[in-house]
KOLMI-931829 format. One line per 8 residues: number of its first residue (from 1); their letters; for each residue x, z, y of C-alpha. Coordinates in steps of 0.05 Angstrom, whole numbers. Layout:
! residues N
NUM> A> X/Z/Y; ...;
***
This chain:
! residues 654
1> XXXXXXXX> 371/538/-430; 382/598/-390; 315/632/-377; 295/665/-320; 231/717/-323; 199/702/-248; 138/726/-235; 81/689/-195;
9> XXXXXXXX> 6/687/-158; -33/675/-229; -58/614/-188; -14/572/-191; -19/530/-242; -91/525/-232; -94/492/-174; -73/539/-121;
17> XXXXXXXX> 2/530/-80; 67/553/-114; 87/574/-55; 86/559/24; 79/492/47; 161/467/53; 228/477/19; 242/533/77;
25> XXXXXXXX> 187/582/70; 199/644/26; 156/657/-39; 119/712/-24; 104/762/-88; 44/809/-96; 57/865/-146; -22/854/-172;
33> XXXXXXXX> -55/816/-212; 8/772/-237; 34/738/-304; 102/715/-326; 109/635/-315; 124/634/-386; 66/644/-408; 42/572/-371;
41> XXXXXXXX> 86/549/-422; 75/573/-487; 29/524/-505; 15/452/-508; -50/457/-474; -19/494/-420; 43/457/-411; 3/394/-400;
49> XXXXXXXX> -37/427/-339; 37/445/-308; 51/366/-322; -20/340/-282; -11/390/-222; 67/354/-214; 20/290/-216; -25/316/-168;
57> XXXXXXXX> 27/299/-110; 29/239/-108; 2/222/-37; -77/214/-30; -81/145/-13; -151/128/-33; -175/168/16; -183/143/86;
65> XXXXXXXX> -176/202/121; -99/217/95; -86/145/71; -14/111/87; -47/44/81; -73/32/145; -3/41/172; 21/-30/215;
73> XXXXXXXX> -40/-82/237; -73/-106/190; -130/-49/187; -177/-21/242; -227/27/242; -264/70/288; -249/51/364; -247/134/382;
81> XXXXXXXX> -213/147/448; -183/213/423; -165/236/344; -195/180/294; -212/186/228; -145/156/192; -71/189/215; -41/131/203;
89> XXXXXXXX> -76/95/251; -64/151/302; 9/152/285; -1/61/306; -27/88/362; 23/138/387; -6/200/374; 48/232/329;
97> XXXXXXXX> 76/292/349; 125/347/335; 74/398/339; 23/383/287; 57/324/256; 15/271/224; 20/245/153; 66/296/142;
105> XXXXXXXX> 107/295/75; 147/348/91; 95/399/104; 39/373/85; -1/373/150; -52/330/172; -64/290/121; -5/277/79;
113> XXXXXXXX> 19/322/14; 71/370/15; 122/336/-29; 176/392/-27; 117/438/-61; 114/384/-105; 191/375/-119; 189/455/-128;
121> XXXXXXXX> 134/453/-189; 180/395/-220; 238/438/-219; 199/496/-254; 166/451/-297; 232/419/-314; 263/490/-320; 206/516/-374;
129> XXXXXXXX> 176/455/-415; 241/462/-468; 204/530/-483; 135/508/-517; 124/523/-579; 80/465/-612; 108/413/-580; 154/355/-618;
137> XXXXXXXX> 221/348/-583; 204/272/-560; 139/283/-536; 185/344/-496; 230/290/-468; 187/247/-450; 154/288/-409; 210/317/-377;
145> XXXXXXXX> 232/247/-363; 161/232/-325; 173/299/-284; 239/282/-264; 227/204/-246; 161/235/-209; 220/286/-177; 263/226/-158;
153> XXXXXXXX> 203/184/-131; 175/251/-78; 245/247/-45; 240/179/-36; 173/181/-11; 198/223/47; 271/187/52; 226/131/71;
161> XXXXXXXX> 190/165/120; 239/215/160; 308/188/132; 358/242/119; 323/288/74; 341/359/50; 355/350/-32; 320/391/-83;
169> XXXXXXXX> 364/388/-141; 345/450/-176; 288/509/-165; 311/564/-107; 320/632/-157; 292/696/-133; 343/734/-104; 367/669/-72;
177> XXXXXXXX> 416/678/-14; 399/649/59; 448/593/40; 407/575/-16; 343/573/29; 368/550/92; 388/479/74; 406/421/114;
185> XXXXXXXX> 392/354/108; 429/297/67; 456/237/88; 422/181/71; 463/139/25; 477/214/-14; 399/215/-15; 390/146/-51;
193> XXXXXXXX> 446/151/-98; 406/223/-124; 345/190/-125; 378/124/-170; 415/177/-210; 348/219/-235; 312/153/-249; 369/134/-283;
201> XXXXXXXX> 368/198/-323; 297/195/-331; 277/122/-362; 312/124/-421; 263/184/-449; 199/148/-422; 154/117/-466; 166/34/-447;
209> XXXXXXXX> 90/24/-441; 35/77/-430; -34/74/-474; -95/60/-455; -109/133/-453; -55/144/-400; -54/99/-359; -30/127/-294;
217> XXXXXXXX> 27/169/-324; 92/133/-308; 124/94/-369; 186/59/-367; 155/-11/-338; 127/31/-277; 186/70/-273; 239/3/-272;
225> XXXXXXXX> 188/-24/-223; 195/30/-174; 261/28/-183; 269/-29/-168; 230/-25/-99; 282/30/-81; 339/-10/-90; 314/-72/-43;
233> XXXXXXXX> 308/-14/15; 367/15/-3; 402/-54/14; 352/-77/67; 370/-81/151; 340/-4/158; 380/29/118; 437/-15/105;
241> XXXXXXXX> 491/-13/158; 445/16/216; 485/21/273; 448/-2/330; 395/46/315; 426/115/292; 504/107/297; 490/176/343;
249> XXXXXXXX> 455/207/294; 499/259/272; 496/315/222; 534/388/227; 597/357/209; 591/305/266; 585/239/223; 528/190/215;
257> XXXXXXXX> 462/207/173; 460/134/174; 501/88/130; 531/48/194; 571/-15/157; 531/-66/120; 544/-76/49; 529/-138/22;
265> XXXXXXXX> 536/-109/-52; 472/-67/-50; 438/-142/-54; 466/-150/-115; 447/-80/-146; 380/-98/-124; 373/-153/-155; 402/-130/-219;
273> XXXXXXXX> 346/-76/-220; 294/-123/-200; 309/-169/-261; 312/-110/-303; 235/-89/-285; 206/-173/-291; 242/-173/-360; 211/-103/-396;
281> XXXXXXXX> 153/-120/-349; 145/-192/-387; 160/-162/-447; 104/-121/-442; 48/-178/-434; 58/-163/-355; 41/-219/-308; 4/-255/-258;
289> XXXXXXXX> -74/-240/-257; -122/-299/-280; -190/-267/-284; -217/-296/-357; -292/-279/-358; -355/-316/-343; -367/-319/-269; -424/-283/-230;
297> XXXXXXXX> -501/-316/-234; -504/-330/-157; -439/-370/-170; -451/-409/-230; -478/-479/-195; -409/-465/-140; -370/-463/-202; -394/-532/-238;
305> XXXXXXXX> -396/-561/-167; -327/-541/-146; -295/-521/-204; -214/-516/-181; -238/-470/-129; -279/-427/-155; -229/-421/-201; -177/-396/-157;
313> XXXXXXXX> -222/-355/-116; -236/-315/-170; -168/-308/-196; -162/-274/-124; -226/-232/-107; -222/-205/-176; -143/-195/-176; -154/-120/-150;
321> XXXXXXXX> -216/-93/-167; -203/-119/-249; -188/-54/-274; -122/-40/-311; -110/-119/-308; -43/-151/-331; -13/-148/-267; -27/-77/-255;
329> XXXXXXXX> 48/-43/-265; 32/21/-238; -44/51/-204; -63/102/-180; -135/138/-199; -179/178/-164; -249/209/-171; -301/181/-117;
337> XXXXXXXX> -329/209/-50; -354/188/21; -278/178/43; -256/129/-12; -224/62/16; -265/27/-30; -324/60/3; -310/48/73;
345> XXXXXXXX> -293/-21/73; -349/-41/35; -410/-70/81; -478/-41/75; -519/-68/33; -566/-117/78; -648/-109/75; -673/-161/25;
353> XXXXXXXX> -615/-162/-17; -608/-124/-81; -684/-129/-111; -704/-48/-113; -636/-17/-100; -626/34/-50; -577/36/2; -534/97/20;
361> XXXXXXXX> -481/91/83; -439/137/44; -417/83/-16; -416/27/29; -397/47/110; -379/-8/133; -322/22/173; -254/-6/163;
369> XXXXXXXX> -244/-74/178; -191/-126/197; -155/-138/256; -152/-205/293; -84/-217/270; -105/-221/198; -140/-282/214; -82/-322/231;
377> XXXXXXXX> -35/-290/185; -65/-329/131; -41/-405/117; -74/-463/127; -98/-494/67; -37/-532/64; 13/-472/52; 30/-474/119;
385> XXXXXXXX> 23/-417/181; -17/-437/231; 26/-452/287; 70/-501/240; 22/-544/204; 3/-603/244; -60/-619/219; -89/-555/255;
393> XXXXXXXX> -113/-566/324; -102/-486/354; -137/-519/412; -191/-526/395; -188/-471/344; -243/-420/382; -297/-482/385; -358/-464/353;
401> XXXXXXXX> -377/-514/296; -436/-514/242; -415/-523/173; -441/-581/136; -514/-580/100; -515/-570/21; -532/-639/12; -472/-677/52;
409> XXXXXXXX> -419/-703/12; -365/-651/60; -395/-595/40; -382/-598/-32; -308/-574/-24; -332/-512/18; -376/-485/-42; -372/-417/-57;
417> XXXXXXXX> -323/-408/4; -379/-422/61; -453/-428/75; -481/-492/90; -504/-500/165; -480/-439/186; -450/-434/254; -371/-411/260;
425> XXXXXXXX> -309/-423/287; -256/-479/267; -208/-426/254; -243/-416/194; -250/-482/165; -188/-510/118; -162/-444/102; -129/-423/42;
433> XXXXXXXX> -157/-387/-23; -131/-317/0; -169/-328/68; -235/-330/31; -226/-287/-19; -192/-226/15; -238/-226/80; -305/-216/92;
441> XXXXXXXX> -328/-268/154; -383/-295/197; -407/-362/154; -375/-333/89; -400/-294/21; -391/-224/14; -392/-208/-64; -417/-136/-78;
449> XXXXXXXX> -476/-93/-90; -477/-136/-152; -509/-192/-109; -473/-251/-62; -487/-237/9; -491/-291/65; -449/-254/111; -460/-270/195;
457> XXXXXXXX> -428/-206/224; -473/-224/284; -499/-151/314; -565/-142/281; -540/-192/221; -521/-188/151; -449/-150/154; -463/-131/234;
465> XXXXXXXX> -463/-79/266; -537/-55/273; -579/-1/311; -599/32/246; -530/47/227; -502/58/299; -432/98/267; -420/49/210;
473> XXXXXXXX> -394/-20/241; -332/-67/235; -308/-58/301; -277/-133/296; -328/-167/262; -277/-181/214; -290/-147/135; -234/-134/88;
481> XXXXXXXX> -275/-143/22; -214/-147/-22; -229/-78/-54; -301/-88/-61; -320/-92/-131; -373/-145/-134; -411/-97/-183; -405/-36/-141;
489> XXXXXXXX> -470/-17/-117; -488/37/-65; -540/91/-85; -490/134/-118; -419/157/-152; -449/133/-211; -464/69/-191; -383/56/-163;
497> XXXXXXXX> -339/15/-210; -266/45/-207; -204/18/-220; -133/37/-201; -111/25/-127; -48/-10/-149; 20/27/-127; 65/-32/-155;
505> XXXXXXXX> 43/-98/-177; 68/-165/-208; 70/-208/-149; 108/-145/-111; 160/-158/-164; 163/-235/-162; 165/-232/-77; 222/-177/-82;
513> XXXXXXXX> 264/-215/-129; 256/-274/-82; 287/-237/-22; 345/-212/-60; 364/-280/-78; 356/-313/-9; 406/-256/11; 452/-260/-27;
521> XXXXXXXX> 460/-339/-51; 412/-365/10; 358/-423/-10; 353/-456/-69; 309/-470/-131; 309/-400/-166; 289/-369/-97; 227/-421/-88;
529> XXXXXXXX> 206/-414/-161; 193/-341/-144; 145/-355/-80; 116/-406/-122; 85/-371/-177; 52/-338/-124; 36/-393/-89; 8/-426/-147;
537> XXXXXXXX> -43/-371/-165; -65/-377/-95; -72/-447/-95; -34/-471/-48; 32/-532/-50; 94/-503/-76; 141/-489/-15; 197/-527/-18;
545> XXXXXXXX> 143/-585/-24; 106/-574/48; 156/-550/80; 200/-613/76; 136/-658/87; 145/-694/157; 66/-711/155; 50/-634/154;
553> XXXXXXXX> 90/-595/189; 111/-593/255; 180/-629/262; 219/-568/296; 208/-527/229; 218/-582/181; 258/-556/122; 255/-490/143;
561> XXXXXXXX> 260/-463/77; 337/-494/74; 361/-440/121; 368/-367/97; 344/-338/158; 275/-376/162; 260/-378/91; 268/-294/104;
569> XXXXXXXX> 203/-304/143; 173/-344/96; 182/-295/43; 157/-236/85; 104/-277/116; 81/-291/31; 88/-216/28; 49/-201/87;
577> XXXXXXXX> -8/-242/57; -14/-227/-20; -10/-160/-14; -52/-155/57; -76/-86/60; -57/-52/2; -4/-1/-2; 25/-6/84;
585> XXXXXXXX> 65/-60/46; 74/-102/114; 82/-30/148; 143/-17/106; 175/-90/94; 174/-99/179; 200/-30/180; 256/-34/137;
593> XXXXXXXX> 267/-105/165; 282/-73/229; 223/-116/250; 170/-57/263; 180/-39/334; 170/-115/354; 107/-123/298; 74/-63/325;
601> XXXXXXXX> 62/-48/389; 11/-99/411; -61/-85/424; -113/-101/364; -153/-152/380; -223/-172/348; -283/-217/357; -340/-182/403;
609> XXXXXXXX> -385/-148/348; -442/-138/396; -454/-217/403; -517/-224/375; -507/-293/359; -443/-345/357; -433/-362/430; -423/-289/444;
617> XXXXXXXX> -395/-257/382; -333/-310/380; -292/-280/437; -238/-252/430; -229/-175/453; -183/-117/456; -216/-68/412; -149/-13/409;
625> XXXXXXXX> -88/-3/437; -28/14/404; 36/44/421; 92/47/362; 164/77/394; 231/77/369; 216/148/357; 161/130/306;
633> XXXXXXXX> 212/97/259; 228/169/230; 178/222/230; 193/281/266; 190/345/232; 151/405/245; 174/446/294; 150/505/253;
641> XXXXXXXX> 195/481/206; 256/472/253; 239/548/277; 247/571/212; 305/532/179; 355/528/240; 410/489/193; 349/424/205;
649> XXXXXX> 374/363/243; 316/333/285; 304/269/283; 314/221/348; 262/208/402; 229/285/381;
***
C-alpha cells in the first residue's frame, strides 16, 4: 500500500473532529503540537480506537433531541409554538430551512452527525489499518470489511435523505487540487450502485455472526440485512423511475439526478438480496421473538386466567426491550441520560406505586407520546383496519363505556389488557394484541418501574398530566410504552435496563420480502405466508383468511388481498404497525412510496389531556400542526456549504 506521511491535530483520534464539518472544508494544519497518523496505527490497541470513532457516526438516534425517529405521525411531543425539543418533529412541522438546516447529515448541524467526517475517518482508517504490527491478517480484513460496509451504509444514510450525493471513494490527499475538493454531486442510480458495490466488497471479510462481546459491530447477518433494505429503495416509487417529481432536476451536464424510467428488474435484485439476508439470518438461530421466561408477579393470576393472551401480549411488550433477543439483527447501543427515548416516553412513576422507590422526572418524563392517528392505525381484533371490519361500529366509536367488573363472565377475555370497571371509550375495546401492548391508554396497564400501573391519563391521574410535573405530560393522552422496560425504574442510570434500539429486525425482513413479491408476481400464497408469520406472533387471523370473509369485512374491500395494488396497502399498513415508532420506519416506507406528502401534512390530533375525568378528556383536539412540502422530500443543504463548494447542485423547493 502506498503510504502517505500526513500530519494531523493529535486529537483526532481521541475524540476530537478530523477535520471541518463536510467533504468541502479544507483541513487546516497547525505546525505544534502534532504526530504522524501512523503512529494511531502501530498498534492493536490503537487501531481499535480509529475502528470505534468510524462507529461513532452512526446517527444518535436514542436521543430525542437529534433522533430521526419521530420523523412522520406517529410521535408527538412538546406542543412549543416556536423550536421544540426533537428536529424531526420541527422538520413535520415545516421548520426546515436552508440556513441552519435540521437533521443535517451533511454537516452535521442541528442535531444530526456529520457523515462525510465520518466517511473521511473510514477512508484513513481504510488507508492505514494494513500497517499494524500485531495484528493477524483476518482479524485486519475483517475489520477493514466493517469500515468499509459502515462507509457504504453513511452514503446511504444521506442518499436517503438529500438524494444525489457527492461520493467519497477515497481520502482527499494534502496537496489536493480544487478539483479534488470542489466536488459535485452523483446521480442517484451512480450513488446506489457504489454503495451495493462496497457492501459487496465488504461482506465476504465479515465475520457471519458477531459474539456476544460485540454485539453492535456489523457482521455479515447485519450487513446482508441492510443490504437488503437498500435494495427495496433502490427499486421502490421514490427512486425508481421518478419522473413526476424530479425529471427537472438536472446536474452540470443537463441530465436527470433522478433515474426517470421505471425498471421493473430492481424488484427482482431486491428480492434476491432479501432472501439472501432471511437465509444466513435463519441460519444463524435468527427469528421471530417469543419471550420464554416466567411472567411478571402482578400478572401471574391474568396469565392462568387468560392464558392465549397473555401469551401473546408478552411476546409483544417484551419483543423490544428483551435485550439482544433472536430477532435483534442489528442494534444500536448507547450509554444513558435525561434525553434517552427510553427515558422520555416512559410515564412517571405514580404516588403509591413502587413500595419505597423514588421518583426522578429525568428517567421517566413522560414527554413523548402518540398521536391520535396511532389509535386507529391499529386493527381490530379481527386483523382488520378499522374502517373495513364490519363488526366495528365507528359510530358510536367516541361513546364512553365502563369495562366489565372482575367478576363478570366478559371480563375474563380483557385480563391483563384492561381494568375492570374502568371508564373508556369503545375505540378501545376489541383491539388487537399490538394495540395493548405497544400503547399506554386510559383503562389500560402500563408495565414499568418494575410494578403494573392502572393507567387513567385523566389530568391529575395515574399517567396524566399533573400540577406537580407541569413540563412533563403526554400532550395526547396517548403513551407509547413500547420501549419501557417493565423493570426500568426511575431513581437513577443505574437503575435503567438497556438494550439495543433495534436498527434492523426480523419482522423488517419478513414485511420487506413480502412487498418484493407482491411486485413483482402480485398476490399469492408465498406473499401471505410472509404477513402471516407476523400476523401470527401478533395474534391475529392469517390474511388471506379475513380478508375473503363476507361476515367480517365490509363487502367493497372483500378480497382485497387478490389485487396487487390493495394488498400494497395491506403490507405497508402491517409495516406501519409492527414496527410503530421505531426507526421513522413509516416516515421512510410513505416516503419512498411516494406516499409522504399525502401521509403528512395533516394536523396531530389527540384526546384533551386536561379532562379531569372521561366526559372531558375523550374529545378529540388539535394539539399541532404540521406542514410537510414537496420541498421536504430532499433536504436542502447548507447554504454555507453551497457558498463554499460552488460545483453543489441545490436541491428543489430550497
Amino acid at each position: 500500500m502506498k503510504r502517505i506521511r500526513q500530519i494531523i491535530l493529535i486529537g483526532f483520534l481521541l475524540g476530537t473532529v478530523l477535520c471541518n464539518s463536510s467533504c468541502n472544508k479544507y483541513l487546516d494544519l497547525v505546525p505544534d503540537n502534532v504526530v504522524i497518523l501512523e503512529n494511531y496505527f502501530s498498534r492493536r490497541e490503537s487501531a481499535w480506537n480509529t475502528l470505534s470513532k468510524v462507529y461513532s457516526y452512526i446517527p444518535n438516534d436514542e436521543d430525542i433531541t437529534q433522533t430521526s425517529w419521530t420523523l412522520g405521525d406517529e410521535w408527538i411531543g412538546e406542543i412549543s409554538t416556536n423550536r421544540g425539543i426533537s428536529v424531526s418533529i420541527d422538520i413535520m412541522r415545516g421548520l426546515q430551512n436552508s440556513g441552519g438546516t435540521l437533521l443535517s447529515l451533511w454537516d452535521g448541524t442541528s442535531g444530526g452527525k456529520s457523515l462525510y467526517e465520518g466517511i473521511r475517518s473510514a477512508n484513513i482508517f481504510l488507508d492505514y489499518i494494513d500497517i499494524v504490527e500485531d495484528m493477524t491478517p483476518d482479524e485486519i480484513a475483517n475489520w477493514k470489511a466493517q469500515v468499509k460496509f459502515l462507509k457504504a451504509y453513511f452514503h446511504f444514510l444521506l442518499l436517503r435523505q438529500y438524494g444525489p450525493v457527492v461520493i467519497m471513494d477515497k481520502s482527499i490527499p494534502l496537496d489536493a487540487v480544487s478539483d479534488d475538493l470542489f466536488l459535485r454531486r452523483n446521480k442517484v442510480e451512480d450513488c446506489f450502485n457504489f454503495i451495493i458495490n462496497l457492501m459487496n466488497e465488504a461482506i465476504p471479510d465479515l465475520t457471519e455472526r458477531a459474539s456476544i462481546s460485540n454485539l453492535g459491530q456489523i457482521d455479515r447477518v447485519a450487513a446482508l440485512a441492510i443490504k437488503a433494505r437498500i435494495m427495496l429503495y433502490r427499486a421502490s416509487p421514490f427512486f425508481n423511475g421518478n419522473r413526476s417529481y424530479y425529471e427537472d432536476f438536472l446536474d452540470h451536464n443537463g441530465e436527470p439526478f433522478f433515474p426517470l424510467d421505471y425498471k421493473a428488474e430492481k424488484w427482482q435484485d431486491a428480492l434476491d438480496a432479501v432472501e439472501e439476508a432471511i437465509t444466513l439470518c435463519e441460519t444463524n438461530g435468527l427469528g421471530l421473538y417469543e419471550y420464554d421466561k416466567n411472567s411478571y408477579a402482578y400478572d401471574r393470576e391474568d396469565f392462568a386466567l387468560n392464558n392465549n393472551i397473555m401469551k401473546v401480549l408478552y411476546d409483544l411488550r417484551m419483543l423490544i426491550v428483551d435485550p439482544w433477543n433472536k430477532e435483534v439483527i442489528w442494534g444500536k447501543t448507547y450509554a444513558v441520560t435525561n434525553n434517552i427515548l427510553t427515558s422520555a416516553s416512559n410515564i412517571i412513576l405514580p404516588i403509591g406505586y413502587g413500595d419505597g422507590i423514588t421518583n426522578s422526572v429525568s428517567f421517566s418524563r413522560q414527554l413523548f407520546g402518540a398521536s391520535y392517528r396511532m389509535l386507529e392505525r391499529y386493527y381490530t381484533k379481527n386483523g382488520l383496519p378499522l374502517s373495513e371490519d364490519i363488526t366495528f361500529d365507528s359510530y358510536t366509536k367516541y361513546d364512553i363505556i365502563t369495562t366489565p367488573g372482575i367478576e363478570d363472565p366478559e371480563y375474563q377475555a380483557l385480563r391483563g389488557l384492561l381494568q375492570p370497571g374502568a371508564d373508556i371509550v369503545k375505540l378501545y375495546m376489541d383491539r388487537e394484541p399490538r394495540f395493548y401492548a405497544n400503547l399506554g391508554i386510559t383503562g389500560g396497564y402500563w408495565r414499568s418501574h418494575a410494578v403494573r400501573i392502572n393507567s387513567l391519563m385523566f389530568y391529575g391521574s395515574d399517567g396524566g398530566a399533573s400540577p406537580n410535573f407541569p413540563s412533563n405530560f403526554l400532550c395526547t393522552g396517548i403513551g407509547v410504552q413500547k420501549f419501557a422496560h417493565p423493570e426500568a425504574k426511575s431513581d437513577g442510570y443505574q437503575m435503567q435496563v438497556k438494550y439495543p434500539l433495534p436498527i434492523i429486525r426480523m419482522a423488517d425482513l419478513y414485511l420487506m420480502k413480502a412487498e418484493i413479491l407482491n411486485e413483482i408476481n402480485g398476490p399469492g400464497p408465498d406473499v401471505w405466508a410472509e404477513i402471516n408469520k407476523i400476523r401470527r406472533r401478533a395474534g391475529i387471523p392469517d390474511v388471506e383468511d379475513v380478508w375473503s370473509d363476507a361476515t367480517l369485512v365490509n363487502p367493497r374491500s372483500q378480497n382485497n388481498h387478490l389485487d396487487k395494488d390493495k394488498l400494497r396497502d395491506i403490507i405497508l399498513q402491517e409495516r406501519g404497525i409492527e414496527l410503530a415508532f421505531e426507526g421513522g420506519n413509516r416516515f421512510w416506507d410513505m416516503h419512498r412510496q411516494k406516499r409522504a406528502l399525502i401521509e403528512f401534512s395533516s394536523s396531530i390530533m389527540g384526546w384533551d389531556y386536561s379532562g379531569f375525568n372521561a366526559e372531558y378528556f375523550f374529545a378529540v383536539t388539535p394539539v399541532q400542526t404540521r406542514r410537510f412540502l414537496f420541498r421536504d422530500l430532499l433536504w436542502p443543504i447548507s447554504v454555507d456549504e453551497i457558498n463554499i463548494n460552488s460545483n453543489l447542485i441545490q436541491n428543489p423547493g430550497w
